[in-house]
N, C-alpha and C positions, 0 to 999 in steps of 0.2 A: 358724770351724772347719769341719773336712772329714771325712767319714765314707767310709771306702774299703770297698766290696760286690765278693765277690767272689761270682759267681753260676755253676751249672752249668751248661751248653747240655742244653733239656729234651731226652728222648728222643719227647716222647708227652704226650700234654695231661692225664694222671691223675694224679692223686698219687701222688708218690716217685717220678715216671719225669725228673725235672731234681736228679739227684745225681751227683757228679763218678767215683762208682765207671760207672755206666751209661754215662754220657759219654767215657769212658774219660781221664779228666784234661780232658777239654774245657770249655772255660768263656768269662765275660766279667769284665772287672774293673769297675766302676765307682766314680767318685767324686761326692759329692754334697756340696753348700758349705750349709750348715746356718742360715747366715746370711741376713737377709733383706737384698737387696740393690737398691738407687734401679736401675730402669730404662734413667738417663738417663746412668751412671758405670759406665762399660764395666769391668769385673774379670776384663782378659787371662791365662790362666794357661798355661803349654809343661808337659805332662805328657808323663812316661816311665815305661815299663816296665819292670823287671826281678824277674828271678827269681835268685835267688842275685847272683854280680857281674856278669850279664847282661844286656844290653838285647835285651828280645826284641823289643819293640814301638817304633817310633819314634818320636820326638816329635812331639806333636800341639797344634796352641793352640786354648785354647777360651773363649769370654766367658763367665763367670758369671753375669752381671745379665741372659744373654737366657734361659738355661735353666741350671737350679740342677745338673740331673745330666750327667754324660759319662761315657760308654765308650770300652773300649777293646776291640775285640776287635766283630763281630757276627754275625748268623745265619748268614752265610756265610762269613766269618772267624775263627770262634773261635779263643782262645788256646788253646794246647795248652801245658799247664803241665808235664805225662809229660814230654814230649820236650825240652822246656825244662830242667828237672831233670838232663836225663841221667842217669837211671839211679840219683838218687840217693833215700834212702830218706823223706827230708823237707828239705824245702824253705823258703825264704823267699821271700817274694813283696813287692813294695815299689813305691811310685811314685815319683818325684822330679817333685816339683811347686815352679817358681819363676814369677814375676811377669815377664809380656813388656811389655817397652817400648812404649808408643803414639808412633806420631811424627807 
């Protein structure tokens, strides 16, 4: 199983200054596999973004068994979830995560 974080871009290293009003909708998503997984059995996954029926972010593939979490989005690229929304009042945010083939 998988736990989806969605995280603010801090403003400032004190507390309360990484909330997504500060940020102004800026952020990161991440996904984390909860599962403990052998080293040696690679668990290829192709994650996507979206926000509403959007794809903001593009697909990205990432092994599992070498590190348990992935982002999308980073210090220098945060997601901007505002602009993504366009203008709307509330949003969904989602990932599509399916299993890449090893050949």
């Amino acid at each position: 199983s998988f736990k989806l974080i969605l995280l603010a871009k801090a403003k400032g290293d004190h507390k309360g200054e990484a909330s997504f009003r500060r940020a102004k909708g800026k952020g990161f998503v991440a996904l984390r596999c909860l599962e403990d997984l052998p080293n040696n059995k690679p668990l290829l996954m192709n994650v996507s973004l979206f926000v509403g029926n959007r794809e903001i972010h593009p697909s990205k593939v990432h092994d599992f068994s070498g590190s348990s979490r992935f982002e999308l989005g980073s210090a220098f690229t945060p997601v901007n979830f505002v602009a993504a929304a366009m203008n709307e009042e509330t949003f969904s945010v989602r990932l599509r995560v399916k299993p890449e083939i090893c050949h």
